[in-house]
N, C-alpha and C positions, 0 to 999 in steps of 0.2 A: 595714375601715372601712365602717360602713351609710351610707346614704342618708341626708340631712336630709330626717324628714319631716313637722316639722312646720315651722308658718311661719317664713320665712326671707328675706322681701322687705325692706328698710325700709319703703319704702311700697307695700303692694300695688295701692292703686288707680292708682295713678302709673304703676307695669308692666303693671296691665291695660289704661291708657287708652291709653301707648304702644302695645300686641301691636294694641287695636282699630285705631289710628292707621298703625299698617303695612299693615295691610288697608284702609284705606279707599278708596275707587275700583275695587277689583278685583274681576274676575268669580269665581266661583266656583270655574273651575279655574284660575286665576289665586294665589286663596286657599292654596286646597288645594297649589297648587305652592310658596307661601313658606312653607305650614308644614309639609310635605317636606323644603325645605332649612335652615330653621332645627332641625327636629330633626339633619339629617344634620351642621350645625354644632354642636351640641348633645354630640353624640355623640363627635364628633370630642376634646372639651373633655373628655369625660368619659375618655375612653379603653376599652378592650374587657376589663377587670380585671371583679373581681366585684358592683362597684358598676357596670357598666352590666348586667350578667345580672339584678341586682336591679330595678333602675329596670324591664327587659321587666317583670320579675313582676307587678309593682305598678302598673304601666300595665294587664297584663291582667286581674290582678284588682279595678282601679277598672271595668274594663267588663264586667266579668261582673259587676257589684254592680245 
């Protein structure tokens, strides 16, 4: 099974206003520590199969872009 990767929110603006909305008030490593454990939740969800090996790839290679 790959990755969905194309769009796949119903409403994206809606999940991105919520992600801002979770951070709002928080310091910086404040920030940085919920989305730490939102990924670590994340991951959790996904499980360690080959679909979380994929998801690294394509994380690293969205940052090398």
């Amino acid at each position: 099974m790959s990755l969905i990767t194309t769009p796949n929110l119903r409403d994206p603006d809606a999940a991105y206003a919520a992600l801002l909305a979770t951070h709002k008030g928080l310091s910086e490593a404040e920030a940085h520590a919920l989305n730490a454990r939102l990924v670590l939740i994340l991951m959790n969800h996904l499980g360690d199969g080959p679909e979380f090996a994929e998801a690294l790839k394509l994380a690293r290679e969205a940052a090398a872009a």
